[in-house]
C-alpha positions as CSV (number, residue, x, y, z in Angstrom):
1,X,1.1,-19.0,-13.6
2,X,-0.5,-18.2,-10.2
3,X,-4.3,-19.4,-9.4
4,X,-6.5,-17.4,-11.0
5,X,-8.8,-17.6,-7.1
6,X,-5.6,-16.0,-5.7
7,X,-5.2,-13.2,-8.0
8,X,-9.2,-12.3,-7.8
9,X,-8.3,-12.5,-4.0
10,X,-5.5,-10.4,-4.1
11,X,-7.2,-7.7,-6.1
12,X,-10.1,-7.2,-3.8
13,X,-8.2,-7.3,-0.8
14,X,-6.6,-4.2,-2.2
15,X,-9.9,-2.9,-3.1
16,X,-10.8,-3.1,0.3
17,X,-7.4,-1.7,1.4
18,X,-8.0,0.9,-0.5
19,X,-11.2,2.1,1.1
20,X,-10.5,1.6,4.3
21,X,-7.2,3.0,3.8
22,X,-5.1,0.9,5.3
23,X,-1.8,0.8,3.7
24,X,0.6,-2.0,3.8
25,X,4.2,-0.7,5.4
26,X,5.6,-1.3,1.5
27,X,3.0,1.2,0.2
28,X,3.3,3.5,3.1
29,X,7.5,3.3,3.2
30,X,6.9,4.4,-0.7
31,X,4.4,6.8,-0.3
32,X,5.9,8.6,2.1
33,X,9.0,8.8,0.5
34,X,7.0,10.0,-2.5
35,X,5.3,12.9,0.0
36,X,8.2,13.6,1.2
37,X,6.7,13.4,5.0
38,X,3.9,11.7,6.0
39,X,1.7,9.3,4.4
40,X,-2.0,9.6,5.1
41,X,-2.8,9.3,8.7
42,X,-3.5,5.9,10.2
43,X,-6.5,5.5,12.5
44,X,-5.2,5.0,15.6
45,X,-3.4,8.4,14.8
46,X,-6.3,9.8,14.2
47,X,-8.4,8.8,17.2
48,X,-4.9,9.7,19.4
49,X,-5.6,13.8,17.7
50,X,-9.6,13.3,18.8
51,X,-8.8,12.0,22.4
52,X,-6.3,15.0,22.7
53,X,-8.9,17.5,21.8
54,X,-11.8,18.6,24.3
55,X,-14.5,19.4,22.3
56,X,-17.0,16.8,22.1
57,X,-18.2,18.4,18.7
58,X,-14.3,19.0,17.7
59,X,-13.7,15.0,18.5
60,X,-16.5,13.8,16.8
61,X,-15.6,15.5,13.8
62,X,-12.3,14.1,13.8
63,X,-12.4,10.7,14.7
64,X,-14.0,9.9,11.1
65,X,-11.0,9.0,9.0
66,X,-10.4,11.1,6.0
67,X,-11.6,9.7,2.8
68,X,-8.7,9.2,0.5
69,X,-8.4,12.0,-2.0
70,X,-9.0,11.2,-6.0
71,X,-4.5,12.4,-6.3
72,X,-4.3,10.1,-3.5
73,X,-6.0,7.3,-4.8
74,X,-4.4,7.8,-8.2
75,X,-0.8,8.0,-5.9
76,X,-1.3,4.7,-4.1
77,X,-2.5,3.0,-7.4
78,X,1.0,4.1,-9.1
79,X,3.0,3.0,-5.9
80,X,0.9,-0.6,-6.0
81,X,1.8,-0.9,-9.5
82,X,5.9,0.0,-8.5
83,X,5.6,-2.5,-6.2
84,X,4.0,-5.0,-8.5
85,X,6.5,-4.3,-10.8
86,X,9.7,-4.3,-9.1
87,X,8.4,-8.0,-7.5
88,X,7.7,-9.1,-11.3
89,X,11.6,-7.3,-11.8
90,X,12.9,-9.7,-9.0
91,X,10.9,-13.0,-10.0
92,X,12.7,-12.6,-13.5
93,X,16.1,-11.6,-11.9
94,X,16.2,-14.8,-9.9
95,X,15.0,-16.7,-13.3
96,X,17.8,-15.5,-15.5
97,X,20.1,-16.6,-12.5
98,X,18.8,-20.2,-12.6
99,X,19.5,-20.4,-15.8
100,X,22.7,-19.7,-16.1
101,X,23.5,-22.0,-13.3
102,X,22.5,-24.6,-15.0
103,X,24.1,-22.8,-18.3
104,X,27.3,-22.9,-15.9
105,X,26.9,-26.7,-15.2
106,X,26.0,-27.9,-18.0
């Protein structure tokens, strides 16, 4: 069983993930996928859309980063749990393989 200091560390670096919205490129790959386009916007993109427009109201406005919508929250918490999941999936995979190697030798 993993360190129990990892895990706690783990969690809340999703946490903060999560509200800054920075995705990792797993999460992103599935989430686009999922969207079938983009995921949310990153924000370097979003500054890129700010310096492009003139307006010095407009580019305020849209250099804050949107806020992650509650579907969107909910979205990325179902795609970190796939993930989680399908690495749990592979652990045991590799398991069962072990064994019967050494099933196979013995």
């Amino acid at each position: 069983m993993r360190n129990w200091y990892w895990t706690k560390l783990r969690e809340a670096k999703a946490r903060a993930r999560l509200t800054r919205m920075r995705l990792t490129t797993q999460e992103s790959k599935i989430m686009k996928r999922e969207k079938g386009g983009q995921a949310i916007m990153s924000k370097k993109e979003t500054r890129e859309k700010a310096s492009r427009i003139k307006e010095p109201n407009e580019k305020r406005r849209s250099l804050k980063v949107a806020p992650l919508e509650r579907n969107e929250k909910f979205r990325l918490a179902r795609v970190q749990r796939q993930i989680a999941v399908s690495r749990m999936e592979g652990r045991m995979r590799r398991k069962k393989i072990t064994m019967a190697m050494i099933m196979r030798t013995v």
